[in-house]
C-alpha positions in Angstrom: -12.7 -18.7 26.0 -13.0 -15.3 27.4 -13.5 -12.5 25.7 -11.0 -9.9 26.9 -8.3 -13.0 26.5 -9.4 -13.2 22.6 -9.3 -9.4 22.0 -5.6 -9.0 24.3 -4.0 -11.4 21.5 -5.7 -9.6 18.6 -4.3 -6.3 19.7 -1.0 -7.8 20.3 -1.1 -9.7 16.9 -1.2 -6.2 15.7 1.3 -4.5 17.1 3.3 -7.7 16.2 2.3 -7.3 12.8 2.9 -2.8 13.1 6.8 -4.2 14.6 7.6 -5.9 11.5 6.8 -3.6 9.0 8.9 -0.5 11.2 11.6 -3.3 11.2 11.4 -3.8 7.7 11.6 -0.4 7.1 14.4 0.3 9.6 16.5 -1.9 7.6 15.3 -1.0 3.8 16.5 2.9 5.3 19.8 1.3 6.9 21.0 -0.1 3.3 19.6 3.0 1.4 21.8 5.5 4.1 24.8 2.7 3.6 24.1 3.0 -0.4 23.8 6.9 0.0 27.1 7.1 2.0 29.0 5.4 -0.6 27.7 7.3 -3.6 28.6 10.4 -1.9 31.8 8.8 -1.7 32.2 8.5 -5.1 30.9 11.9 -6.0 33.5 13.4 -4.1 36.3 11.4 -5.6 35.7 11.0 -8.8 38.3 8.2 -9.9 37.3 5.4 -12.2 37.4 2.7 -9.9 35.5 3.9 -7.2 33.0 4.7 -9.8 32.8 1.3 -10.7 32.9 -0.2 -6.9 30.5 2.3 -6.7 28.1 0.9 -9.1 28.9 -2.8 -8.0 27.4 -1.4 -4.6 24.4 -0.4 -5.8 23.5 -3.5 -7.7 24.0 -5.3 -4.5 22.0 -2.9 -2.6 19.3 -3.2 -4.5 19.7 -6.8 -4.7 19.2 -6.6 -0.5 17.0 -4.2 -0.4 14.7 -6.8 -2.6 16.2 -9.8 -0.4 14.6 -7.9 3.0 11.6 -6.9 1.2 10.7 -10.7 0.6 11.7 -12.1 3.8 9.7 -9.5 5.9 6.6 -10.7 3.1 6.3 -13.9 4.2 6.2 -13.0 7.8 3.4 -10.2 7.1 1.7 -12.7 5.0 1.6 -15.0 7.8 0.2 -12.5 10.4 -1.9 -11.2 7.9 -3.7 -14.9 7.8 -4.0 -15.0 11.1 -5.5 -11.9 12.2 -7.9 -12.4 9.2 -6.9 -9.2 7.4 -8.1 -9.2 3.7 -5.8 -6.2 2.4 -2.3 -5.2 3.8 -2.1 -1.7 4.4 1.6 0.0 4.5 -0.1 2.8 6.5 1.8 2.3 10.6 0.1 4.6 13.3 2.4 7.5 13.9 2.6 7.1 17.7 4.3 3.3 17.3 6.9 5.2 15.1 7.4 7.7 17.6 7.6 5.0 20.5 9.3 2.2 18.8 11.4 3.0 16.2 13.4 6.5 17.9 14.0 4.2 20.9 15.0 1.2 18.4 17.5 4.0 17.0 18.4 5.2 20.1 19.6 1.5 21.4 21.0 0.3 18.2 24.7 1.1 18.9 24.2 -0.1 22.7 
């Protein structure tokens, strides 16, 4: 095998593995802004029973949030085995944000 072919698939196992983690994040923040929102919601009018919706929310919320968490570990995991990495590290390069996840934003109503 060549050498150059062997080091194009381990950088793109890596960005692969820097995608998922931005997409797991994306979606943690998505449910956290939809969570926010409704809270607000029920600061603002403060009747019982959007209090208690209110609180219903959140335990699903947090229920999904956990839910995204552990699907998004088992893909890690995976790529994790495969690029041989021994700890996973939640630290993503700032120029894959900035290139990635704006545009990602950017598109997401398209």
């Amino acid at each position: 095998m060549d050498k150059t072919y062997l080091e194009e698939q381990l950088k793109i196992a890596r960005e692969n593995y820097n995608y998922f983690f931005m997409k797991m994040i994306v979606k943690v923040l998505q449910v956290c802004f939809k969570l926010a929102s409704m809270l607000l919601i029920s600061e603002i009018f403060n009747y019982t029973i959007i209090n208690i919706i209110a609180i219903i929310y959140t335990i699903i919320s947090l229920i999904s949030i956990y839910d995204i968490i552990t699907n998004y570990k088992y893909i890690i995991e995976d790529i994790k085995k495969t690029l041989k990495i021994k700890e996973i590290s939640f630290e993503i390069d700032l120029n894959v944000i900035g290139d990635n996840l704006f545009k990602g934003i950017l598109n997401y109503g398209k």
